[in-house]
C-alpha positions as CSV (number, residue, x, y, z in Angstrom):
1,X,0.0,0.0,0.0
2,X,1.1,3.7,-0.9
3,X,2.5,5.8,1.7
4,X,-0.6,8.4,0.5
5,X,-3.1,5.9,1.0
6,X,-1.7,4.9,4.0
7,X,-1.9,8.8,5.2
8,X,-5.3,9.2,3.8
9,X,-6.3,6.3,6.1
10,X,-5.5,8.0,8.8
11,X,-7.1,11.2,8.1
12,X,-10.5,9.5,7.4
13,X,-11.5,8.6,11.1
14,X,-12.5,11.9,11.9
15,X,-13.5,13.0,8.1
16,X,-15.7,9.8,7.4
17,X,-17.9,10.0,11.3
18,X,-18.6,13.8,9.9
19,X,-19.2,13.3,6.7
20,X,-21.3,10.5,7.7
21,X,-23.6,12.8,9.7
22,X,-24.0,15.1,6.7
23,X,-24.9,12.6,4.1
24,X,-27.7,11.1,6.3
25,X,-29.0,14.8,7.0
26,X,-28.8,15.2,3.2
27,X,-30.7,12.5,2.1
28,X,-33.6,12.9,4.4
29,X,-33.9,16.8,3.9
30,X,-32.5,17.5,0.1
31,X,-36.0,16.7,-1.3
32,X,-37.8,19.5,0.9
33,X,-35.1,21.7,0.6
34,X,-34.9,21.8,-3.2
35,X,-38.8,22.3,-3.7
36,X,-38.5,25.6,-0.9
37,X,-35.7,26.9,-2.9
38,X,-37.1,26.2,-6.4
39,X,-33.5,24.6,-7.5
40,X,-35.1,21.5,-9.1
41,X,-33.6,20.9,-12.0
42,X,-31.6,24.2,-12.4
43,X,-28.2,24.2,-13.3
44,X,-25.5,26.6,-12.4
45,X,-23.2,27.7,-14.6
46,X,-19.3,28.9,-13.2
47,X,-19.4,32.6,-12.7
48,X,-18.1,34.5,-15.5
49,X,-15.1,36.6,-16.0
50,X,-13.3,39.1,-18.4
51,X,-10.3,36.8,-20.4
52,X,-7.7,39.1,-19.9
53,X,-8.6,39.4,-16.1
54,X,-7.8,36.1,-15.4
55,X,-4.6,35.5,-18.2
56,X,-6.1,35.1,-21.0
57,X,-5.9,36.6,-24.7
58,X,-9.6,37.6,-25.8
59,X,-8.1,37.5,-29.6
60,X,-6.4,33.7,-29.0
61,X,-10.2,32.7,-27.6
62,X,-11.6,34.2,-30.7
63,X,-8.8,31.9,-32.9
64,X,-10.5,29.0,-31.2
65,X,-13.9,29.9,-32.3
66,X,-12.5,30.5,-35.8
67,X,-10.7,27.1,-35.7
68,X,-13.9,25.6,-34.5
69,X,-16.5,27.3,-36.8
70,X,-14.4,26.0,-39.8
71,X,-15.1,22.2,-38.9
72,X,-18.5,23.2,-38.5
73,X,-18.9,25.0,-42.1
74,X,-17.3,22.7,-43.8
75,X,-19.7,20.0,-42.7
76,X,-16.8,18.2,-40.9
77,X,-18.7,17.7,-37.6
78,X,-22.6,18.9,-36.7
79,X,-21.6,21.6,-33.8
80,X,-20.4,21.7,-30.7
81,X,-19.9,23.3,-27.1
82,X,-16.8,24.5,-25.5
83,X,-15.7,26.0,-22.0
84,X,-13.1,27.0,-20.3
85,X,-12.7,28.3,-16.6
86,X,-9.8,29.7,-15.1
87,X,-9.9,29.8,-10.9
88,X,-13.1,29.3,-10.8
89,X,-14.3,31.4,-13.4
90,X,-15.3,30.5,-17.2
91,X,-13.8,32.8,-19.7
92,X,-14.7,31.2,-22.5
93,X,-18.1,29.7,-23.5
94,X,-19.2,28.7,-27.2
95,X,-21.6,27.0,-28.7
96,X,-21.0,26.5,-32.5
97,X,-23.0,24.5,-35.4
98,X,-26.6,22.0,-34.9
99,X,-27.9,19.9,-32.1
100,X,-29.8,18.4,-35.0
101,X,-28.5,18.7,-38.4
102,X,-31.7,18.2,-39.9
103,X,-33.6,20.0,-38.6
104,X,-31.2,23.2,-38.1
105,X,-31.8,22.9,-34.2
106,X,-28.7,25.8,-33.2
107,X,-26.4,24.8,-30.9
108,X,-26.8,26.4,-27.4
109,X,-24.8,26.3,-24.5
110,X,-26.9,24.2,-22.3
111,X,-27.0,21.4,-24.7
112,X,-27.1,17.8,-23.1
113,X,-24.3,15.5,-24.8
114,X,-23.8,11.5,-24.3
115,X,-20.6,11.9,-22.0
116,X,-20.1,8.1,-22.9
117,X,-16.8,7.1,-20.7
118,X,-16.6,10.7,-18.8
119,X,-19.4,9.2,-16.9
120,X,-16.6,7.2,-14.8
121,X,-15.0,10.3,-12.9
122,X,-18.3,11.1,-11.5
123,X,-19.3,7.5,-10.3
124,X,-15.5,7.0,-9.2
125,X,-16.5,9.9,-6.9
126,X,-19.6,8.2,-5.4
127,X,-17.2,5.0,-4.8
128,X,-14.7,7.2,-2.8
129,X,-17.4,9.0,-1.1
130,X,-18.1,5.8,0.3
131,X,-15.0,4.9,1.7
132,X,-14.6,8.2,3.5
133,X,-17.8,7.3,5.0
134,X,-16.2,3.9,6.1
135,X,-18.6,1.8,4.2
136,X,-16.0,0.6,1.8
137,X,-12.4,-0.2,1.8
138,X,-10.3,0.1,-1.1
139,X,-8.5,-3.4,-0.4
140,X,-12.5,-5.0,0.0
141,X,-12.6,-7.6,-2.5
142,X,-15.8,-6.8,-4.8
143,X,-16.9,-10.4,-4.0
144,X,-17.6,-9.2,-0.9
145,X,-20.7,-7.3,-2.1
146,X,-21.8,-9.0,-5.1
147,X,-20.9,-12.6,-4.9
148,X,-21.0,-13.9,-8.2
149,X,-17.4,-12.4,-8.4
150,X,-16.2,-15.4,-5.4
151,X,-14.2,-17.8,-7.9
152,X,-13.6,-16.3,-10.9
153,X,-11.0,-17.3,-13.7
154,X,-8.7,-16.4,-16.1
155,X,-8.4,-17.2,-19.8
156,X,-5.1,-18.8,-20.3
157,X,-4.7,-17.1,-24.0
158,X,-6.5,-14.0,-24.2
159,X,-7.1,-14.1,-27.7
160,X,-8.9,-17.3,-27.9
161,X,-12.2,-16.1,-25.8
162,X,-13.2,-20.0,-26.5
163,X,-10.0,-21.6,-24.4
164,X,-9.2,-23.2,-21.3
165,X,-9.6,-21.1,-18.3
166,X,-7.7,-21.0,-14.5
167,X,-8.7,-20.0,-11.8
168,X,-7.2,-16.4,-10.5
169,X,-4.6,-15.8,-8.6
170,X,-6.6,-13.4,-6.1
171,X,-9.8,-11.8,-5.5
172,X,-10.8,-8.8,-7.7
173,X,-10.7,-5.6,-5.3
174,X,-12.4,-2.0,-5.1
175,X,-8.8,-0.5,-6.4
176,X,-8.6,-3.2,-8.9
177,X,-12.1,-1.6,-10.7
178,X,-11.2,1.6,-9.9
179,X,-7.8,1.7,-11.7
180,X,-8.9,-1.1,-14.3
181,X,-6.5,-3.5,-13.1
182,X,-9.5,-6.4,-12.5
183,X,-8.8,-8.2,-15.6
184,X,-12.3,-7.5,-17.0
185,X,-12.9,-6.5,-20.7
186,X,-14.4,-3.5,-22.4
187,X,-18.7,-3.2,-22.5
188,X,-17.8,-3.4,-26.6
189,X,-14.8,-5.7,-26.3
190,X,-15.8,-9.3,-28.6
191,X,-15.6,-11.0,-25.9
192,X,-18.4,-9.4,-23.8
193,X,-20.6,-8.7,-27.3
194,X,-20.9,-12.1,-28.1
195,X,-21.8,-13.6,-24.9
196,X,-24.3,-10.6,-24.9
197,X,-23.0,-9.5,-21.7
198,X,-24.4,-5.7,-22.2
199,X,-28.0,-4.4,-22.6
200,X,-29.5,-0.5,-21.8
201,X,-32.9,-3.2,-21.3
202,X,-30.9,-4.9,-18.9
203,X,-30.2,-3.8,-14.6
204,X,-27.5,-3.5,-13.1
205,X,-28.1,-6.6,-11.2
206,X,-28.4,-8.7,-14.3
207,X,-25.3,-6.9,-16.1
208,X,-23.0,-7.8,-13.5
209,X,-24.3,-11.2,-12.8
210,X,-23.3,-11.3,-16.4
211,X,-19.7,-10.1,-16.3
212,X,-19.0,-12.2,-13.6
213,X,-20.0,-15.1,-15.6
214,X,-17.1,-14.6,-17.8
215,X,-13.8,-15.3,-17.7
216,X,-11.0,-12.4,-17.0
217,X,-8.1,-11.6,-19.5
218,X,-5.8,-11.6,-16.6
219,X,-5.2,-12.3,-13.1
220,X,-6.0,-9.0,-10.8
221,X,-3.7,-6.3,-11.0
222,X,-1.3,-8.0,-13.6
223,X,-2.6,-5.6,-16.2
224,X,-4.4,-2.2,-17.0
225,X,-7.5,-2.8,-19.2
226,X,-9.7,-0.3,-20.2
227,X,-13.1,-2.0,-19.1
228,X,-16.5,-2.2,-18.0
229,X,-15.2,-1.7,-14.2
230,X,-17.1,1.6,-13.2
231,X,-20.4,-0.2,-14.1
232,X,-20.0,-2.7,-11.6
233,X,-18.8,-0.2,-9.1
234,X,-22.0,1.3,-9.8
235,X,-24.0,-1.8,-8.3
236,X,-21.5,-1.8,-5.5
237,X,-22.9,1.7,-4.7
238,X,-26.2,0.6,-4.7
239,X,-25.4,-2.4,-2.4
240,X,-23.4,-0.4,0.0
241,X,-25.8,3.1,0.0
242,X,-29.0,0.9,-0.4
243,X,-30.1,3.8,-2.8
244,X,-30.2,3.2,-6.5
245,X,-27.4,4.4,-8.4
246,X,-29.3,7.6,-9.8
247,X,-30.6,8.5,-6.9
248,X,-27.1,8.3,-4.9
249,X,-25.9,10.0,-7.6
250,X,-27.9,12.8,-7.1
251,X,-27.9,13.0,-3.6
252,X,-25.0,12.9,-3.1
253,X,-23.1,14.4,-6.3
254,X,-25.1,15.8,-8.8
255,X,-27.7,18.4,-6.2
256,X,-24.4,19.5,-4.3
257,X,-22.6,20.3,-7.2
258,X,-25.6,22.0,-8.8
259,X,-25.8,20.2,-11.6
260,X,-29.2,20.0,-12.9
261,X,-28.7,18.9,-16.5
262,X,-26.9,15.5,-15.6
263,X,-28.0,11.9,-15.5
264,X,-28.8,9.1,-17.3
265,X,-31.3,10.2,-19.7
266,X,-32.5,13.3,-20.8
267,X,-36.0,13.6,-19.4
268,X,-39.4,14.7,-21.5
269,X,-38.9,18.6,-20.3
270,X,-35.8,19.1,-21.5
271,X,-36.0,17.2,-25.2
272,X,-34.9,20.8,-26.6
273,X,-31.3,20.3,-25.1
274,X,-30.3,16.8,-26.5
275,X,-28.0,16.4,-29.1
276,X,-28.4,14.1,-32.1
277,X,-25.3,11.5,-32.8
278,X,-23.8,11.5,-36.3
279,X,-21.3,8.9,-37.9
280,X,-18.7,10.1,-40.2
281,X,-18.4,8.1,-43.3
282,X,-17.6,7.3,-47.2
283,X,-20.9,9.7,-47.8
284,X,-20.3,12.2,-45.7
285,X,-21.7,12.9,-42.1
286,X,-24.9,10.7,-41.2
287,X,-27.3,10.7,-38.5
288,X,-26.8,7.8,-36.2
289,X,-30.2,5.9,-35.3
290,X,-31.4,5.6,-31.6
291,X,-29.9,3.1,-29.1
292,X,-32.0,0.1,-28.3
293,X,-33.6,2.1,-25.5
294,X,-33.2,5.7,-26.5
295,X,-30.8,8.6,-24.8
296,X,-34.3,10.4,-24.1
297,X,-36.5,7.2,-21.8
298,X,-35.0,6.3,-18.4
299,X,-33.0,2.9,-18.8
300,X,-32.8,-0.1,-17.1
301,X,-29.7,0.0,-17.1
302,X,-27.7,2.8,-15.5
303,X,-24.5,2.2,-16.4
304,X,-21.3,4.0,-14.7
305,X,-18.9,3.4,-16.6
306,X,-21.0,4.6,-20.3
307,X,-23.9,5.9,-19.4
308,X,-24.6,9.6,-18.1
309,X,-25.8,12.6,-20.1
310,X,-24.4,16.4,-19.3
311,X,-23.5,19.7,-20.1
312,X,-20.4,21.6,-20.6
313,X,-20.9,24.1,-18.0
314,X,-22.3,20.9,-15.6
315,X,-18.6,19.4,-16.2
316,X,-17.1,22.4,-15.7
317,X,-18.2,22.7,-12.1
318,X,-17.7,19.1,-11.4
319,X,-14.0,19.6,-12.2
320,X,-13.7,22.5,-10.5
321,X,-15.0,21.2,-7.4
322,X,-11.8,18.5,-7.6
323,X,-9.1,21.8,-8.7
324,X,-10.8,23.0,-5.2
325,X,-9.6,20.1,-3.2
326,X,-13.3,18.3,-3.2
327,X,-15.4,21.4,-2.6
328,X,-17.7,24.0,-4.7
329,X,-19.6,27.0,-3.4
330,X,-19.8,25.7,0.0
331,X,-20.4,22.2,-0.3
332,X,-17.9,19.5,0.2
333,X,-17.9,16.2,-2.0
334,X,-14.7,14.6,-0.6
335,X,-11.6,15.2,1.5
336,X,-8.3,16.6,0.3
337,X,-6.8,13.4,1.1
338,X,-9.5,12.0,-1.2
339,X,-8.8,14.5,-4.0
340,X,-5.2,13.5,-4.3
341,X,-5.8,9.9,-4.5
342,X,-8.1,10.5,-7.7
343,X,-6.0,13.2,-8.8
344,X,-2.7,11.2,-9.1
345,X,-1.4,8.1,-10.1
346,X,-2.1,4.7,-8.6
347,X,-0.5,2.0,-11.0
348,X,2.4,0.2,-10.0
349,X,5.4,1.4,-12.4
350,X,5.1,-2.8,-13.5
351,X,2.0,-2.2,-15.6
352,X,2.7,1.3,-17.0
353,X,2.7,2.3,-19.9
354,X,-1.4,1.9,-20.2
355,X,-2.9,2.0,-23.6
356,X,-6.2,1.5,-25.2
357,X,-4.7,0.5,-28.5
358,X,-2.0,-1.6,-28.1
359,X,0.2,-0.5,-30.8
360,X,0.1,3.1,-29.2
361,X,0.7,3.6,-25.9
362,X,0.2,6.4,-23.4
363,X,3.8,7.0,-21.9
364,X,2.2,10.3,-20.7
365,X,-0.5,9.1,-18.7
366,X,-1.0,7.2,-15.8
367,X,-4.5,6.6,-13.5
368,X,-5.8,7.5,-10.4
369,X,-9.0,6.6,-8.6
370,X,-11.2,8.0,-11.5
371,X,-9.0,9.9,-14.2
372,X,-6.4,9.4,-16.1
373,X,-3.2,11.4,-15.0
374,X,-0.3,13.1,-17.0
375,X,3.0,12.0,-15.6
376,X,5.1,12.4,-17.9
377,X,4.1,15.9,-20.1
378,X,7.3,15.1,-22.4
379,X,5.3,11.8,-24.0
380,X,2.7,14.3,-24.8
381,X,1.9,14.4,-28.8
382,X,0.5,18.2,-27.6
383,X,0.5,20.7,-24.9
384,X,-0.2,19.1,-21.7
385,X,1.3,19.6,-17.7
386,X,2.2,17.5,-15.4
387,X,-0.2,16.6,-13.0
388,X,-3.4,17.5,-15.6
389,X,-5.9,14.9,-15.3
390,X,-9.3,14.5,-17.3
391,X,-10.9,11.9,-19.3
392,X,-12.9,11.7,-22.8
393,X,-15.9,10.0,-24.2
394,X,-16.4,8.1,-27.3
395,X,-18.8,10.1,-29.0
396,X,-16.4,13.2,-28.8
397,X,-16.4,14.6,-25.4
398,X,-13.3,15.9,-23.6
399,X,-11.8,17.4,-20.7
400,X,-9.1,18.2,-18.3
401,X,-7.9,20.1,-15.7
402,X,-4.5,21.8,-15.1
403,X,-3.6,22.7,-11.3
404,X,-0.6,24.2,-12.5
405,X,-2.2,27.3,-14.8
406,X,-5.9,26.8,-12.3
407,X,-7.6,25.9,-16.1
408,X,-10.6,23.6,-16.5
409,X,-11.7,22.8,-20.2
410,X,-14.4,20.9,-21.6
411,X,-15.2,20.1,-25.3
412,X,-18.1,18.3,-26.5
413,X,-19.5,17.3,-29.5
414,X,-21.0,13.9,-30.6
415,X,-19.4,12.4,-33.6
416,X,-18.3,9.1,-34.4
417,X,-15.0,8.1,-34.7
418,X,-14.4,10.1,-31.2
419,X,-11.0,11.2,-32.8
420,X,-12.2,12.8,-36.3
421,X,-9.9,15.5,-37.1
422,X,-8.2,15.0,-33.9
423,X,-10.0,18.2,-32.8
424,X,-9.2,17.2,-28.8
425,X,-6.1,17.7,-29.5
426,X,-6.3,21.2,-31.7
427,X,-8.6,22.4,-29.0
428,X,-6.2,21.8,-26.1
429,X,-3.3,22.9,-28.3
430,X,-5.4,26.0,-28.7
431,X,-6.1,26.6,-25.0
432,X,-2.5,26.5,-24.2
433,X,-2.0,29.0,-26.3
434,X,-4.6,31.5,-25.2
435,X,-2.9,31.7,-21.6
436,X,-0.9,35.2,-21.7
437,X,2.4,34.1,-20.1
């Protein structure tokens, strides 16, 4: 164990008894409370500031816009929304192009996106929530709570999904799902489609009775595999709260942080929001047809690691809350001690580099308890610091935040592939840019 987690341990006996108290007083009064104030389902947005207030060039923001509106024009990508906060204060907030192509639905700033795999941050956040509470401990194995996970095995060869299997070496832990070191596959990895281990018509219940069913690729901790781990934390929540995962979500999360336009679906009132999906392809850019239970009716399945809907200026303040060490306009989400742990990396030098492709690894990143952290800004292909972390979706959506220039950024737009014209990239490039040294 880490010499930070073992210092983090010791800070939570006092932390998790109080932050206990206030989570019980929370979910029996939140209800009331947000009916008195009228805050049901308003969301709000980072205070604004003047650019050049807070570092910024107002004509290297306006470059960004120009970059951006050119995609756009040239029928490269539908539209999109893009922010940017510096200590605690958005300086930049576009909204470019169509929600629905179409139609000619505008673009607006409040749009509702698919945040796909930036859904994992937030529900990491409910897991360590927990174990500041002293419900969970990161070293619990996750058999512990949903016991179809007792004896799993391993494939011997990987690659041949059909083979012999072993049994594993250990138990599958919290840390392992939280860092993707649990040996289980991706929600769209062959192995997982063709045993039809992932349904939006399923529950979580029958989803991770599912995943347990199959064998991993390698024994715990051996490995980092981008996978379908923050889904099954998501049941764990449930177990350990005894509140569905929405619902602890919102308690706990989503009403603190004031954000009112995230969740799982996008609900009947605000249909004039969501953002249509569109595929890029040998005849140009086409309009991608519903999921099997569409982004608009409440599913089944509420899925962690895939599955939440959101807003630019929603993200913003949820990464702002970390860049404040767990905290936003008065109300706390997790400890310092808790922060850092997400914030920085957690894998063992032994299975570094991590990579999603694996003829292109990430020697610039590494993972913490919920993001993916830059260690090593040198491996970067573009402009990145030291200690940024962030994650992206794959319809598009992206984000960071920098402690060491107090920037937050998030880009979303919903385009498949996720990486057409690399536009992640330009955009941070961009950003980097537009901070007046």
């Amino acid at each position: 164990m880490s010499g930070r987690v073992l210092v983090y341990n010791k800070r939570l006996s006092n932390y998790k008894a109080n932050n206990a108290m206030k989570m019980s007083l929370l979910r029996t009064c939140l209800s009331t409370f947000m009916i008195a104030a009228g805050m049901v389902g308003v969301t709000a947005a980072l205070p604004r500031a003047e650019p050049d207030a807070l570092g910024f060039s107002p004509a290297r923001l306006a470059l960004i816009t120009e970059t951006l509106q050119h995609y756009v024009d040239a029928g490269h990508i539908p539209g999109l929304v893009a922010g940017i906060a510096r200590h605690g204060r958005i300086v930049y907030l576009e909204s470019l192009g169509w929600q629905d192509v179409e139609q000619q639905v505008p673009m607006r700033a409040d749009a509702i996106f698919q945040i796909r795999s930036m859904s994992k941050p937030i529900v990491s956040l409910a897991v360590m929530q927990l174990i500041e509470q002293g419900q969970l401990r990161l070293d619990d194995p996750v058999s512990h709570y949903i016991p179809a996970f007792t004896d799993m095995l391993v494939l011997e060869n990987p690659a041949d999904p059909d083979g012999s299997a072993r049994p594993a070496s250990r138990r599958i832990t919290i840390a392992d799902l939280l860092l993707h070191t649990g040996g289980l596959s991706h929600r769209n990895s062959a192995l997982y489609v063709d045993r039809e281990v992932r349904s939006r018509a399923d529950t979580l219940v029958q989803l991770t009775d599912k995943v347990a069913q199959v064998p991993l690729i390698a024994d715990p901790g051996a490995v980092w595999n981008y996978s379908i781990s923050t889904t099954v934390l998501g049941r764990v929540v449930e177990i350990v709260s005894g509140l569905p995962l929405d619902d602890y979500l919102q308690t706990a999360i989503l009403s603190p942080l004031d954000m009112g336009d995230t969740g799982f679906f996008v609900p009947e009132g605000k249909i004039d929001q969501a953002v249509g999906v569109y595929r890029l392809g040998p005849q140009g850019m086409q309009r991608e047809p519903d999921m099997e239970i569409p982004i608009t009716q409440d599913p089944p399945l509420m899925e962690g690691a895939a599955g939440l809907v959101s807003t630019v200026p929603d993200y913003l303040r949820f990464l702002q809350a970390f860049m404040n060490g767990g905290e936003l306009d008065g109300q706390r989400v997790l400890s310092e001690p808790g922060v850092a742990l997400m914030t920085s990396n957690q894998l063992p030098a032994e299975v570094l580099p991590i990579a999603l492709n694996p003829q292109r690894p990430m020697r610039d990143l590494g993972w913490g308890y919920g993001f993916s952290v830059v260690i090593d800004a040198a491996e970067s292909g573009f402009a990145r610091n030291n200690g940024e972390f962030g994650w992206n979706g794959s319809l598009g959506t992206f984000s960071w935040a920098d402690p060491e220039t107090g920037t937050v950024a998030v880009l979303m737009l919903q385009i498949q592939p996720s990486g057409a014209y690399n536009l992640s990239a330009l955009f941070k490039s961009l950003v980097a840019q537009s901070i007046v040294p």
